[in-house]
PDB file of N, H, CA, C and O in Angstrom:
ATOM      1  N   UNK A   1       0.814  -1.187   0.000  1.00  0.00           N
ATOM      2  CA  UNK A   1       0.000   0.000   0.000  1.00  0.00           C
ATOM      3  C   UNK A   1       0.858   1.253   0.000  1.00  0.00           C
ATOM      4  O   UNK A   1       0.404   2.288  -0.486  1.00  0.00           O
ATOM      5  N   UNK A   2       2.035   1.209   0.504  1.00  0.00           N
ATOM      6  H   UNK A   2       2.404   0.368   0.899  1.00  0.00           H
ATOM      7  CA  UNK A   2       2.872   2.605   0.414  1.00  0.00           C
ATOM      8  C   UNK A   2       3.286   2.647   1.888  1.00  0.00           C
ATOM      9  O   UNK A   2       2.774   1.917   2.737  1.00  0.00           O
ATOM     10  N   UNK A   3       4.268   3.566   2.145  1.00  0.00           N
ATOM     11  H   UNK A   3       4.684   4.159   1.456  1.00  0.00           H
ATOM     12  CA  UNK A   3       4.759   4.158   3.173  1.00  0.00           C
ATOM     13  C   UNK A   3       3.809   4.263   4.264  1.00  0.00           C
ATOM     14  O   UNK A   3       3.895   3.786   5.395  1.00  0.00           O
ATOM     15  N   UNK A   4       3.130   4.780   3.880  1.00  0.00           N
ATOM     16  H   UNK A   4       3.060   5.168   2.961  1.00  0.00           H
ATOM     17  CA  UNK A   4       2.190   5.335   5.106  1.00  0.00           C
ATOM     18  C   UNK A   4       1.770   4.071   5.818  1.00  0.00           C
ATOM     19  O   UNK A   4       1.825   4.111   7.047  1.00  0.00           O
ATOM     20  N   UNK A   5       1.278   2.730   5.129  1.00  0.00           N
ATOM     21  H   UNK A   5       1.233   2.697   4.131  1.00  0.00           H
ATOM     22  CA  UNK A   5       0.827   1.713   5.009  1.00  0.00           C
ATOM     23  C   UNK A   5       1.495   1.129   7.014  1.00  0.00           C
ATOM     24  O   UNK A   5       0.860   0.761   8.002  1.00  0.00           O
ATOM     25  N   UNK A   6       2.367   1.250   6.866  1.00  0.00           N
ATOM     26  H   UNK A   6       2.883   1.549   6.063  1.00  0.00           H
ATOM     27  CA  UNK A   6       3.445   0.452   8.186  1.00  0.00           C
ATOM     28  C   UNK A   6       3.483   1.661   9.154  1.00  0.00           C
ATOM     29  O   UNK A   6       3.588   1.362  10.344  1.00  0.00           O
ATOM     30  N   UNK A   7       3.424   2.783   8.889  1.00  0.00           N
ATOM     31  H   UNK A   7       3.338   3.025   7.923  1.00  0.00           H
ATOM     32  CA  UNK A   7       3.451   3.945  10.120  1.00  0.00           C
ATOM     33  C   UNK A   7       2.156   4.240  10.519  1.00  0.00           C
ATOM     34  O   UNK A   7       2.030   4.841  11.586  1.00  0.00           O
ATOM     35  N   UNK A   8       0.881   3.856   9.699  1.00  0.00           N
ATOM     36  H   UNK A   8       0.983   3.367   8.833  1.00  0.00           H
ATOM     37  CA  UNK A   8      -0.536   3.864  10.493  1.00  0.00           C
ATOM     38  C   UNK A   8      -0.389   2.289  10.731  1.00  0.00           C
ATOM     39  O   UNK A   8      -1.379   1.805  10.183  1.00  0.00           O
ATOM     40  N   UNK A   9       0.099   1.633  11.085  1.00  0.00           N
ATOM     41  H   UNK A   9       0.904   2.027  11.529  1.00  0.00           H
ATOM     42  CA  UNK A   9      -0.021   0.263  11.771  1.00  0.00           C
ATOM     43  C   UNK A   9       0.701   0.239  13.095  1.00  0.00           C
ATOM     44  O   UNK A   9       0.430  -0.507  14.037  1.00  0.00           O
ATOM     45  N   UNK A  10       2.172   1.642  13.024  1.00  0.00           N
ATOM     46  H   UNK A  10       2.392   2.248  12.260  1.00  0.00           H
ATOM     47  CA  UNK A  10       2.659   1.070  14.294  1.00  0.00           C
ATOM     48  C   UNK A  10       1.927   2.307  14.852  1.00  0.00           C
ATOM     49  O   UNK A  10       1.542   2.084  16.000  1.00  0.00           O
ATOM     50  N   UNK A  11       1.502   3.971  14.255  1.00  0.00           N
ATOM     51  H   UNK A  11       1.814   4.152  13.322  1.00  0.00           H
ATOM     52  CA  UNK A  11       1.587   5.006  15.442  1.00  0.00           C
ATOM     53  C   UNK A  11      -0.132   5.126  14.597  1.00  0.00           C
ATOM     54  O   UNK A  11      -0.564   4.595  13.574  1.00  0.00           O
ATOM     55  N   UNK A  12      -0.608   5.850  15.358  1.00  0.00           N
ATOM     56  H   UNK A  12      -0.257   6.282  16.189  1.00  0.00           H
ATOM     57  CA  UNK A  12      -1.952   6.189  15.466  1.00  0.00           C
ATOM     58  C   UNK A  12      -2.389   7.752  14.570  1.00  0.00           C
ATOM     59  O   UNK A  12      -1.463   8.534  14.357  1.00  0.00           O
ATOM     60  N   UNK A  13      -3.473   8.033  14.202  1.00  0.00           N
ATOM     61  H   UNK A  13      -4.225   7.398  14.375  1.00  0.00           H
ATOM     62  CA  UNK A  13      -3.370   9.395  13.224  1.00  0.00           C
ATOM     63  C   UNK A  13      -2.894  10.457  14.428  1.00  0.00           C
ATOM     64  O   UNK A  13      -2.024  11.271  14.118  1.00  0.00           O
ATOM     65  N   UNK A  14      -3.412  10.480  15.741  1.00  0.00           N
ATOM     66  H   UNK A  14      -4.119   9.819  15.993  1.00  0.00           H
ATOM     67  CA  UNK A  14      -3.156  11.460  16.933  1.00  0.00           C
ATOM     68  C   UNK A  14      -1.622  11.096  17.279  1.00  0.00           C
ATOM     69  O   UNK A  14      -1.085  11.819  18.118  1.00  0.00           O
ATOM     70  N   UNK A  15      -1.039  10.292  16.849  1.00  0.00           N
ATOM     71  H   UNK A  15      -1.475   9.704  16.168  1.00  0.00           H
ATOM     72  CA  UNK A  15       0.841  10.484  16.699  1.00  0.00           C
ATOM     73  C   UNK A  15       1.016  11.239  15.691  1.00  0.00           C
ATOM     74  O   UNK A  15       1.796  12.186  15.797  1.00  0.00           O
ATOM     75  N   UNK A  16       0.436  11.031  14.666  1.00  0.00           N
ATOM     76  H   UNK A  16      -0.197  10.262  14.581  1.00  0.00           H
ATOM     77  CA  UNK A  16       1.374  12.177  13.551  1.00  0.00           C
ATOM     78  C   UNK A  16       0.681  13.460  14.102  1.00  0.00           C
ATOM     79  O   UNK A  16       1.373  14.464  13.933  1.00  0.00           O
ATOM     80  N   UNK A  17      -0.077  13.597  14.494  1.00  0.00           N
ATOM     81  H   UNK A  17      -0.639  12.781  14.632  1.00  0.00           H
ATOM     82  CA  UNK A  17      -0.885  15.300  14.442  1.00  0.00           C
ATOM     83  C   UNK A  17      -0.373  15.987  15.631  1.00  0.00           C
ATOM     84  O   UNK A  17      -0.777  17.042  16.119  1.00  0.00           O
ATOM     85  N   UNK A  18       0.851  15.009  16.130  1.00  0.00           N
ATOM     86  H   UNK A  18       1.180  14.152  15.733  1.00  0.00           H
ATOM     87  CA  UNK A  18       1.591  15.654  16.998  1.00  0.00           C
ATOM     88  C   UNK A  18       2.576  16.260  16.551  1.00  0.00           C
ATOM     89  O   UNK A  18       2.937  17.162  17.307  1.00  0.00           O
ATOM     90  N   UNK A  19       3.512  16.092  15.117  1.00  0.00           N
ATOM     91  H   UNK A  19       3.218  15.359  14.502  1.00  0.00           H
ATOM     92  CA  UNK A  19       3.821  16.140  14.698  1.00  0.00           C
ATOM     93  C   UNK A  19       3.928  18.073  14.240  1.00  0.00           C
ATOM     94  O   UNK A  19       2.873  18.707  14.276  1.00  0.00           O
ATOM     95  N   UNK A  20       5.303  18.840  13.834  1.00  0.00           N
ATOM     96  H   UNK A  20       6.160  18.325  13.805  1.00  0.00           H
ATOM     97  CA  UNK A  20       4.830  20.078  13.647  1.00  0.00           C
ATOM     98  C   UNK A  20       5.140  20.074  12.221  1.00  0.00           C
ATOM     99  O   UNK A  20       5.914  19.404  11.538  1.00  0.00           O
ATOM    100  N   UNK A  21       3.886  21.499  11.833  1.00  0.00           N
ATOM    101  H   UNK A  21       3.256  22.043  12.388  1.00  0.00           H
ATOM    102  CA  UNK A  21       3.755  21.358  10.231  1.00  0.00           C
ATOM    103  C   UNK A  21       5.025  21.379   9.546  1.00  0.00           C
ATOM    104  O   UNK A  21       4.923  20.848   8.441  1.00  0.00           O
ATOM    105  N   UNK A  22       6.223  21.817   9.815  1.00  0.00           N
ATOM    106  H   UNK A  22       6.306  22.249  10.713  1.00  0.00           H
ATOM    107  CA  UNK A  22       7.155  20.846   9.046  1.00  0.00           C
ATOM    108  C   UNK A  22       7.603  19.838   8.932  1.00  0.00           C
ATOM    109  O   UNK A  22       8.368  19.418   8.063  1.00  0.00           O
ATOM    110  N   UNK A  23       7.175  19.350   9.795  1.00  0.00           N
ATOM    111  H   UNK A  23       6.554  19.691  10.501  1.00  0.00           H
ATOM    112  CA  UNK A  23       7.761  17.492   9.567  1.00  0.00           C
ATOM    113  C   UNK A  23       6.838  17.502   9.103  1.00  0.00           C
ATOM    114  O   UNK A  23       7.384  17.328   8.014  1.00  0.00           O
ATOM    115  N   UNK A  24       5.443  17.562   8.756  1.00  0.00           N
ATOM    116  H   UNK A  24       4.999  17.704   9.641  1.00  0.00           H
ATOM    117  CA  UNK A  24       4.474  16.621   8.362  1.00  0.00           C
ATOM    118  C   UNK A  24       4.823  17.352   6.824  1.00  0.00           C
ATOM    119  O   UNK A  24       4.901  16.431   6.011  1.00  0.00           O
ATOM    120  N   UNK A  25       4.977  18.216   6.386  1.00  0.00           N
ATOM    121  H   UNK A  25       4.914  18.964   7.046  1.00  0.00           H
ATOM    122  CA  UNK A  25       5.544  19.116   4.857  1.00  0.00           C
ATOM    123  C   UNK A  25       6.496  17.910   4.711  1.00  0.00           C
ATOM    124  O   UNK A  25       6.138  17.029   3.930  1.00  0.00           O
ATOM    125  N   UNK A  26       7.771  17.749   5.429  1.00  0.00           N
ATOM    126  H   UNK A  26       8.062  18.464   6.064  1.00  0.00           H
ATOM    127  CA  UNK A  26       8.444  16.814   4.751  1.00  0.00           C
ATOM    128  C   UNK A  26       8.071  15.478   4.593  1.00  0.00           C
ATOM    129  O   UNK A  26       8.911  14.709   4.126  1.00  0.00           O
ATOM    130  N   UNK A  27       7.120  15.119   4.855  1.00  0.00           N
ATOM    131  H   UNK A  27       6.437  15.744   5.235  1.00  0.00           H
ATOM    132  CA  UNK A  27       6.275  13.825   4.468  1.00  0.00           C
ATOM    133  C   UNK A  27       5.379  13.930   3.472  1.00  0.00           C
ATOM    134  O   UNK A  27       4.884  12.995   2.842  1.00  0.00           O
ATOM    135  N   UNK A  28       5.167  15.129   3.331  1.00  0.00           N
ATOM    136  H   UNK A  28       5.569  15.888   3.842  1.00  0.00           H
ATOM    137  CA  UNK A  28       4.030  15.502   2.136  1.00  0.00           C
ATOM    138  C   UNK A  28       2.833  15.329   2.409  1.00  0.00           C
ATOM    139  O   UNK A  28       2.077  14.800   1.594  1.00  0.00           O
ATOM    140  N   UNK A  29       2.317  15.855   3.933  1.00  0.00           N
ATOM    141  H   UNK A  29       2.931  16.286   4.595  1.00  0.00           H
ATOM    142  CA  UNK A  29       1.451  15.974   4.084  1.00  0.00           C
ATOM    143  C   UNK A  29       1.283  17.182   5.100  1.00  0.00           C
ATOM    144  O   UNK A  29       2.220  17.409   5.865  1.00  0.00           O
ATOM    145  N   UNK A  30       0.054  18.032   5.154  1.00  0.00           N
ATOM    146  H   UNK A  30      -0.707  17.848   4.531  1.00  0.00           H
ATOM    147  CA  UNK A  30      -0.606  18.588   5.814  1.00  0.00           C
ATOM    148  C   UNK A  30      -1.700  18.192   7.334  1.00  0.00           C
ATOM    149  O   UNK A  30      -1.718  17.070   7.840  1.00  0.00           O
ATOM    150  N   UNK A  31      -2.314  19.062   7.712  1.00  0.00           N
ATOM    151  H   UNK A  31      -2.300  19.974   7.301  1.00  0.00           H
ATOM    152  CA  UNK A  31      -3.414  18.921   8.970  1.00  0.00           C
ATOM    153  C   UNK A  31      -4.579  18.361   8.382  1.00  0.00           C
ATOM    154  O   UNK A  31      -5.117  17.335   8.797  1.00  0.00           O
ATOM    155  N   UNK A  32      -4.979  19.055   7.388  1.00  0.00           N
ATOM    156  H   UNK A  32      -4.542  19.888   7.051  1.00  0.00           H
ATOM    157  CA  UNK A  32      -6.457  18.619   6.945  1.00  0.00           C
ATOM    158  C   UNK A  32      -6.276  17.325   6.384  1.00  0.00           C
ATOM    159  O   UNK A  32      -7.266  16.612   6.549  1.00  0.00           O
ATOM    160  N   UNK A  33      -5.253  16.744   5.723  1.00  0.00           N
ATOM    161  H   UNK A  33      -4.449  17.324   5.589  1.00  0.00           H
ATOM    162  CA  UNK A  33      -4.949  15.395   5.610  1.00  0.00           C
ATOM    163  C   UNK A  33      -5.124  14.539   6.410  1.00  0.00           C
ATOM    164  O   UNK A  33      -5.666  13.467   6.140  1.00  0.00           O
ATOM    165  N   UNK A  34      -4.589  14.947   7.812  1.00  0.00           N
ATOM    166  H   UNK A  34      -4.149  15.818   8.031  1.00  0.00           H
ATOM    167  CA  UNK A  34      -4.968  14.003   9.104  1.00  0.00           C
ATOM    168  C   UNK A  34      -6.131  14.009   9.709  1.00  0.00           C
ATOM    169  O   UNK A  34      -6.631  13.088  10.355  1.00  0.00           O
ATOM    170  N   UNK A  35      -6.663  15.296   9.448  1.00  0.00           N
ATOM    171  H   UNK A  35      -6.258  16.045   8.923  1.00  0.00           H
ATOM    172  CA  UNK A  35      -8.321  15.493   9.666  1.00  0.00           C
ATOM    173  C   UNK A  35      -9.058  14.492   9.251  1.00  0.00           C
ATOM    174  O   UNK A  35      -9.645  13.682   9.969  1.00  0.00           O
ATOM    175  N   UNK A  36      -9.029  14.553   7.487  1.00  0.00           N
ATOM    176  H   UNK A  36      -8.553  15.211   6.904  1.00  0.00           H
ATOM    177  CA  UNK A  36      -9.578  13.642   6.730  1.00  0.00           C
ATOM    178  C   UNK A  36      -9.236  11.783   6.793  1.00  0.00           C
ATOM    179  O   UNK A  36     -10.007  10.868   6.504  1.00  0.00           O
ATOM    180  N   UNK A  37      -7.940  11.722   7.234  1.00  0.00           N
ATOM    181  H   UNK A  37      -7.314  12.466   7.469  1.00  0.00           H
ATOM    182  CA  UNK A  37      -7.665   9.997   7.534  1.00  0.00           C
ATOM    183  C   UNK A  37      -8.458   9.837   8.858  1.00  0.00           C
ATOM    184  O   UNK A  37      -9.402   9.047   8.865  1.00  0.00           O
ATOM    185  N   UNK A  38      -8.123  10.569  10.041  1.00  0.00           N
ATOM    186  H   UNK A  38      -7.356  11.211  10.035  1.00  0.00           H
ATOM    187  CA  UNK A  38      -9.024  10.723  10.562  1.00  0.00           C
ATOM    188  C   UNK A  38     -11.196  10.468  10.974  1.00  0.00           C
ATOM    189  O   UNK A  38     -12.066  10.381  11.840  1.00  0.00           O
ATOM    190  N   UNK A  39     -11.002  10.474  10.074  1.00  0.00           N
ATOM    191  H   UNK A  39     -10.296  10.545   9.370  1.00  0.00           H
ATOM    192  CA  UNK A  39     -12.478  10.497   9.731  1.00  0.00           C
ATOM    193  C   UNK A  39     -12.686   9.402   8.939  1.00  0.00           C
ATOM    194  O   UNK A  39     -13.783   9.338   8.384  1.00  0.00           O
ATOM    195  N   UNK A  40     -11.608   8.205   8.688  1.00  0.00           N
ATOM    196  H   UNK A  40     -10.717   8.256   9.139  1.00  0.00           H
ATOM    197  CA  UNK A  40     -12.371   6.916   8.062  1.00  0.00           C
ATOM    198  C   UNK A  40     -11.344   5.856   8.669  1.00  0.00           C
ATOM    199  O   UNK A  40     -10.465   5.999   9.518  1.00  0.00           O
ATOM    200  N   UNK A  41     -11.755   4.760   7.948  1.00  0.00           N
ATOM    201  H   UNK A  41     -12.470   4.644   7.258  1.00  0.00           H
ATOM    202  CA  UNK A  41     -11.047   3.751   8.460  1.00  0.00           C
ATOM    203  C   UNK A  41      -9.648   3.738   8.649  1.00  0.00           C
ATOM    204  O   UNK A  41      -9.009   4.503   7.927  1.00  0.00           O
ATOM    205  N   UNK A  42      -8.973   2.979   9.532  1.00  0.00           N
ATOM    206  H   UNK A  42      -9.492   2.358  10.119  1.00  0.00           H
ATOM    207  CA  UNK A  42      -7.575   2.864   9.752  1.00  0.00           C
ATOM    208  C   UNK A  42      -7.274   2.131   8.671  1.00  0.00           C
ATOM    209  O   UNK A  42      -6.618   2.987   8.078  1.00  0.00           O
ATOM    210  N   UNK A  43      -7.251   1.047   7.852  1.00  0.00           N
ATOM    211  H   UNK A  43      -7.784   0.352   8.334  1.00  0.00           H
ATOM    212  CA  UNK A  43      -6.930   0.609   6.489  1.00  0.00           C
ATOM    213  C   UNK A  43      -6.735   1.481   5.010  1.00  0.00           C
ATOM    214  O   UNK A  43      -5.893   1.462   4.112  1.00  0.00           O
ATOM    215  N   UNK A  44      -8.238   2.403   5.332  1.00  0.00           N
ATOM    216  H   UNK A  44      -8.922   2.419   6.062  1.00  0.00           H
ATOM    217  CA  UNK A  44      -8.388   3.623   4.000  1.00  0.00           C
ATOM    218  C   UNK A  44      -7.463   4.865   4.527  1.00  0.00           C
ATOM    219  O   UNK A  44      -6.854   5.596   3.745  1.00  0.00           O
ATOM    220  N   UNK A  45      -7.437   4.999   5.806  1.00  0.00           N
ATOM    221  H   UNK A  45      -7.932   4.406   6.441  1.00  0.00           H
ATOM    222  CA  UNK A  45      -6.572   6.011   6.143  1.00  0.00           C
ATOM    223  C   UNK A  45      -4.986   5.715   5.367  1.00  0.00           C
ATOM    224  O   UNK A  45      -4.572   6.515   4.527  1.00  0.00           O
ATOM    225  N   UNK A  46      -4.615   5.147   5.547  1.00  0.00           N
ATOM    226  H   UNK A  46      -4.951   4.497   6.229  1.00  0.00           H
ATOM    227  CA  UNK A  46      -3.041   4.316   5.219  1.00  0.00           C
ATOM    228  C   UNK A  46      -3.144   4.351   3.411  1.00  0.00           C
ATOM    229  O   UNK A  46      -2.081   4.264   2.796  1.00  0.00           O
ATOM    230  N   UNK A  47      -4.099   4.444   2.842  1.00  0.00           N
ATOM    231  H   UNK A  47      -4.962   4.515   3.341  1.00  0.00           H
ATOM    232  CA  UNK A  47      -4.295   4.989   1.190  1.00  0.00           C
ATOM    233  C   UNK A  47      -4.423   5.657   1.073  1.00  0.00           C
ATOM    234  O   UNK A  47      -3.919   5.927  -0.017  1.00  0.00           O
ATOM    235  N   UNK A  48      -5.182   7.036   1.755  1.00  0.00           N
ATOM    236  H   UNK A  48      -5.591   6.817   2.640  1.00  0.00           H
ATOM    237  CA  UNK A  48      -5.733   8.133   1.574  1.00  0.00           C
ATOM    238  C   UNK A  48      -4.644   9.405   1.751  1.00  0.00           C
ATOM    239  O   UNK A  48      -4.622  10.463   1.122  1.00  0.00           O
ATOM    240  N   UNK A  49      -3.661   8.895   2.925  1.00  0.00           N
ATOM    241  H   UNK A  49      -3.679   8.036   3.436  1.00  0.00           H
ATOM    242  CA  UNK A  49      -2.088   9.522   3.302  1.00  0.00           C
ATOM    243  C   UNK A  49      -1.752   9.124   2.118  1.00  0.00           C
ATOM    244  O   UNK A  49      -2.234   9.876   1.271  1.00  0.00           O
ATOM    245  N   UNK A  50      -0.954   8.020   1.543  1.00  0.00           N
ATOM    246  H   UNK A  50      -0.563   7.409   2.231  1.00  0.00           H
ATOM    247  CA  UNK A  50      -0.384   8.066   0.777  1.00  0.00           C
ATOM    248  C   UNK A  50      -1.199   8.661  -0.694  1.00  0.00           C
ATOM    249  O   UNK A  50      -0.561   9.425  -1.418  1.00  0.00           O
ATOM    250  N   UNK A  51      -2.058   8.423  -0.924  1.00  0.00           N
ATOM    251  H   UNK A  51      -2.576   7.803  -0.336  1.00  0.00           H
ATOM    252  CA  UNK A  51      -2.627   9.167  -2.169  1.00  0.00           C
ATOM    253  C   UNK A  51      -2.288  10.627  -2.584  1.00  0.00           C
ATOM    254  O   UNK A  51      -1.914  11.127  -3.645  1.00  0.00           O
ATOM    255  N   UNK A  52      -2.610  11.211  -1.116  1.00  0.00           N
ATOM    256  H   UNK A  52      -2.913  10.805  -0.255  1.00  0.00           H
ATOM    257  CA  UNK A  52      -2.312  12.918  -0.648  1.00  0.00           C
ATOM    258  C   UNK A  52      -0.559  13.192  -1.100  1.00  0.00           C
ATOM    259  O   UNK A  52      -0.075  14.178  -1.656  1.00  0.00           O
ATOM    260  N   UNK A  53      -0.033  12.218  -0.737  1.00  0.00           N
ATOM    261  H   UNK A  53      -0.426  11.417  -0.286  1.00  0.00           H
ATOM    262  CA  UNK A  53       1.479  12.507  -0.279  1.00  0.00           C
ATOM    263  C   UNK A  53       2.077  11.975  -1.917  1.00  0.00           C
ATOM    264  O   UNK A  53       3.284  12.164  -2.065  1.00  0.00           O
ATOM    265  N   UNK A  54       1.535  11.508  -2.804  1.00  0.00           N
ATOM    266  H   UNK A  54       0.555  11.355  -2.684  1.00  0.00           H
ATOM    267  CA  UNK A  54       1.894  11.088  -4.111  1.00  0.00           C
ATOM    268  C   UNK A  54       1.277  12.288  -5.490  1.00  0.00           C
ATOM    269  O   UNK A  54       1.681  12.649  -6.596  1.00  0.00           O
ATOM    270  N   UNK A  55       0.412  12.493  -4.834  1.00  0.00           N
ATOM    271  H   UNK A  55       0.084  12.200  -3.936  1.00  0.00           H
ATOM    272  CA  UNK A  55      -0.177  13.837  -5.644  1.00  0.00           C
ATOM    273  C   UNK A  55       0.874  15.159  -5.710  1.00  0.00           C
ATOM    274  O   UNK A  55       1.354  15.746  -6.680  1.00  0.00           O
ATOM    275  N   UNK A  56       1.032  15.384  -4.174  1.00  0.00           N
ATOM    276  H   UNK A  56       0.643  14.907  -3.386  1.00  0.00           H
ATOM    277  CA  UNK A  56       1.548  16.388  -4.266  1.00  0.00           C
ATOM    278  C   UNK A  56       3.446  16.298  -4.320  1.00  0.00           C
ATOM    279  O   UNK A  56       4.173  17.271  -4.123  1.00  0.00           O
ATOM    280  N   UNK A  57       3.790  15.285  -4.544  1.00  0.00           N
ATOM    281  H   UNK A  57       3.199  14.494  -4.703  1.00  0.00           H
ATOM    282  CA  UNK A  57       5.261  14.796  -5.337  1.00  0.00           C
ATOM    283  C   UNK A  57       4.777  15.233  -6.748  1.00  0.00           C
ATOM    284  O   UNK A  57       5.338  16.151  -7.347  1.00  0.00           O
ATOM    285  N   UNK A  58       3.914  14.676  -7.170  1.00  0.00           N
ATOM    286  H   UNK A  58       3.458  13.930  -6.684  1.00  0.00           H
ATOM    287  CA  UNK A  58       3.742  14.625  -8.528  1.00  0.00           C
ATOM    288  C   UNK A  58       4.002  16.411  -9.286  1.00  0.00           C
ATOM    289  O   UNK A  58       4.841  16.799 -10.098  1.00  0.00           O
ATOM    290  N   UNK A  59       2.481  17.416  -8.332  1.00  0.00           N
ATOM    291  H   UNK A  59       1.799  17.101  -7.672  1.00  0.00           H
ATOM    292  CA  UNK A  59       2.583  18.197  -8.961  1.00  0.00           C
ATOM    293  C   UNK A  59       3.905  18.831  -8.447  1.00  0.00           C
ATOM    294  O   UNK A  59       3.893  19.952  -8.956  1.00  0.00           O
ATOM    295  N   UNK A  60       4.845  18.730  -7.834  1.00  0.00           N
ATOM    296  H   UNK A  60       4.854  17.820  -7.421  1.00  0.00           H
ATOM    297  CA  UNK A  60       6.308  19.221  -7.184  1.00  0.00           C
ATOM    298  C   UNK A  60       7.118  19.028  -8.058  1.00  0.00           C
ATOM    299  O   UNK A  60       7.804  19.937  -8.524  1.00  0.00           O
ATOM    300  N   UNK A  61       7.182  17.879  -8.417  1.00  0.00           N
ATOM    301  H   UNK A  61       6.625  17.140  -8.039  1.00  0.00           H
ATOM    302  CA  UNK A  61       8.001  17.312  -9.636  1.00  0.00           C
ATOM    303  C   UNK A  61       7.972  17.658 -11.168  1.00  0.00           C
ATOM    304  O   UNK A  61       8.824  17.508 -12.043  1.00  0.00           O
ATOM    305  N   UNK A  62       6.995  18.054 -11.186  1.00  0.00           N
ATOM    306  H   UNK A  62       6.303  18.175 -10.475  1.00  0.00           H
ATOM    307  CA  UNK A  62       6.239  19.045 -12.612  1.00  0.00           C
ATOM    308  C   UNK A  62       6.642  19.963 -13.177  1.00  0.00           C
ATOM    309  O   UNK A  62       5.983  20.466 -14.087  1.00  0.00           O
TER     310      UNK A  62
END
């Protein structure tokens, strides 16, 4: 499933949102990202991070 896949298995979404907005920038993700994993399953969460975090490589890389 991706990266994210093994770090929502060992730490919880309220571990990363401890996290300050630059570390979570260097992961390629934001707050409202964790908002939104947040708000569904722990399985879809772990796709939904990485989806977020592959998009915005993409348009970076562009």
């Amino acid at each position: 499933m991706g990266i994210f896949s093994n770090i929502i298995r060992r730490r919880s979404i309220s571990a990363l949102s401890s996290l300050d907005n630059s570390r979570l920038s260097d992961l390629g993700l934001n707050r409202y990202d964790l908002f939104d994993a947040g708000r569904i399953a722990p399985k879809n969460a772990a796709g939904l991070l990485n989806q977020r975090r592959s998009e915005r490589a993409y348009f970076w890389l562009r």
